[in-house]
C-alpha positions as CSV (number, residue, x, y, z in Angstrom):
1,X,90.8,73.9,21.5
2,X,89.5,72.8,24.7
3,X,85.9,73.3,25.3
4,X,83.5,73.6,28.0
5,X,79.7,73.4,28.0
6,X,77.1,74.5,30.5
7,X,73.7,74.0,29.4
8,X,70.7,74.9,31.1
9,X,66.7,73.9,30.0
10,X,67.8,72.4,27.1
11,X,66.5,68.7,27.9
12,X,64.4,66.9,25.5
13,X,65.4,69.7,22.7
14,X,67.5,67.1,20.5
15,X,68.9,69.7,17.9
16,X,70.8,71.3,20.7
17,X,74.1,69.3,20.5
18,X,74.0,69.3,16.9
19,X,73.8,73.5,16.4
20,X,76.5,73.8,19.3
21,X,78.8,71.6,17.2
22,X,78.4,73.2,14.2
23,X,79.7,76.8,16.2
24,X,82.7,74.7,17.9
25,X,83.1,73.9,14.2
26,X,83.2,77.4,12.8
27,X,85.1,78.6,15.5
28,X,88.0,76.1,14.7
29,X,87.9,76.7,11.0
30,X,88.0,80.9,11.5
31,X,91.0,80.4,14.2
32,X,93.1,77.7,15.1
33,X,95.2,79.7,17.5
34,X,91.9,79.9,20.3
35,X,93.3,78.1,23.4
36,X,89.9,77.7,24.8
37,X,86.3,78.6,24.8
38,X,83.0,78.4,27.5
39,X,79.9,78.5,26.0
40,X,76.8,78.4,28.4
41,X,73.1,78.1,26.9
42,X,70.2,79.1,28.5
43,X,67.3,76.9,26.9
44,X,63.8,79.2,26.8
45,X,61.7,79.1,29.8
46,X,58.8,80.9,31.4
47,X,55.9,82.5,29.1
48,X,55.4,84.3,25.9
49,X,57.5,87.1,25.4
50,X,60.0,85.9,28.5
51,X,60.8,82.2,26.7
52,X,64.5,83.4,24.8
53,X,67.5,81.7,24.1
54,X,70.8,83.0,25.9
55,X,74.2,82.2,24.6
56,X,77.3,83.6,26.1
57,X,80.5,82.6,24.4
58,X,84.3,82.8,26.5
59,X,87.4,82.9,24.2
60,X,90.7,82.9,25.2
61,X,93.4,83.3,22.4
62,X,96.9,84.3,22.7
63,X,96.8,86.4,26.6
64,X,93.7,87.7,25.5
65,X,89.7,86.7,26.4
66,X,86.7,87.5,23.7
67,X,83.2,87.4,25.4
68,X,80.2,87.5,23.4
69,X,76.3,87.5,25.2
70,X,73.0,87.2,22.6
71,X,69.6,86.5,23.7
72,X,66.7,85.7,21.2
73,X,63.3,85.0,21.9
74,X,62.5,81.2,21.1
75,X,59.5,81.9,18.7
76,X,57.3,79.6,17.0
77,X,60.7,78.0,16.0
78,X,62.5,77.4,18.8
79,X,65.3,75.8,16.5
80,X,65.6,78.3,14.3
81,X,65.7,81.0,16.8
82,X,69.0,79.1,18.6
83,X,70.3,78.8,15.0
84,X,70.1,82.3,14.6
85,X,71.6,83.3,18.0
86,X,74.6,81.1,17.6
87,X,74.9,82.9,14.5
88,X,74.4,86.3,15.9
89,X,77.6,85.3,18.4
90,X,79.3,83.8,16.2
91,X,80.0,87.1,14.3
92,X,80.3,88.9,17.9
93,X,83.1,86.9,18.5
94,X,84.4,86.7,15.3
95,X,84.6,91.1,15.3
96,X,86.7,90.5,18.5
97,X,88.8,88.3,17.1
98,X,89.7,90.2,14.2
99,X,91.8,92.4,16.4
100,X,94.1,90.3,17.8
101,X,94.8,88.3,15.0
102,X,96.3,91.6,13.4
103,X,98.5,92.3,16.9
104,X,99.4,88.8,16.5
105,X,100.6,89.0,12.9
106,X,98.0,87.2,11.2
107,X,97.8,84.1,13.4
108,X,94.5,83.8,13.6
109,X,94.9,82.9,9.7
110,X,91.3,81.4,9.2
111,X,92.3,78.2,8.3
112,X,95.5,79.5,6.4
113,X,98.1,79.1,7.6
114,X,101.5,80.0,6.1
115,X,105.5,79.1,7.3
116,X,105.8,83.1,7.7
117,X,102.2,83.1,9.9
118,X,103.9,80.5,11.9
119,X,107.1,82.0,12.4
120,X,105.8,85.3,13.3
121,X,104.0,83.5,16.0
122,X,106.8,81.7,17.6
């Protein structure tokens, strides 16, 4: 899966890297047929009730492209917060994909794969 990053006001906010990986992650292990996927975040920013996280996911599988937008505000726990909306898109993209696996037979097999799920695919 090819991947591409934008991140915006993120500097100096270490954990960043490290809670993106672990979507990339889950994203592999719930589909290995995604070709690619852009995921831009929006570090918080501003005052108060304005300082949120924004996380928009791009998918493409098969001829097909999942999008997936969440904002949460940053909270005392900014962190937290960005754990929960990678989360939150996460299963956004994840009720997308759902779909399409089922046009395509399965392949989207969730890490399991069979010789039939692979045939069907060819």
């Amino acid at each position: 899966m090819h991947s591409c990053l934008t991140l915006t006001n993120v500097g100096g906010q270490w954990y960043v890297e490290r809670e993106l990986s672990g979507l990339i992650a889950a994203l592999r292990g719930y589909c290995d047929s995604i070709h690619s996927c852009d995921i831009s975040i929006e570090g918080p920013s501003g005052e108060g009730e304005a300082r949120c996280w924004r996380v928009e996911l791009k998918i493409r599988v098969f001829n097909e492209t999942v999008r997936a937008v969440t904002r949460a505000p940053a909270g005392s726990d900014p962190q937290q917060s960005l754990q929960r909306v990678l989360a939150d898109t996460y299963e956004k993209a994840r009720a997308q994909l759902d779909p399409i696996a089922e046009q395509h037979h399965g392949c989207c097999a969730h890490g399991q794969r069979t010789t039939e799920h692979l045939e069907a695919c060819a």
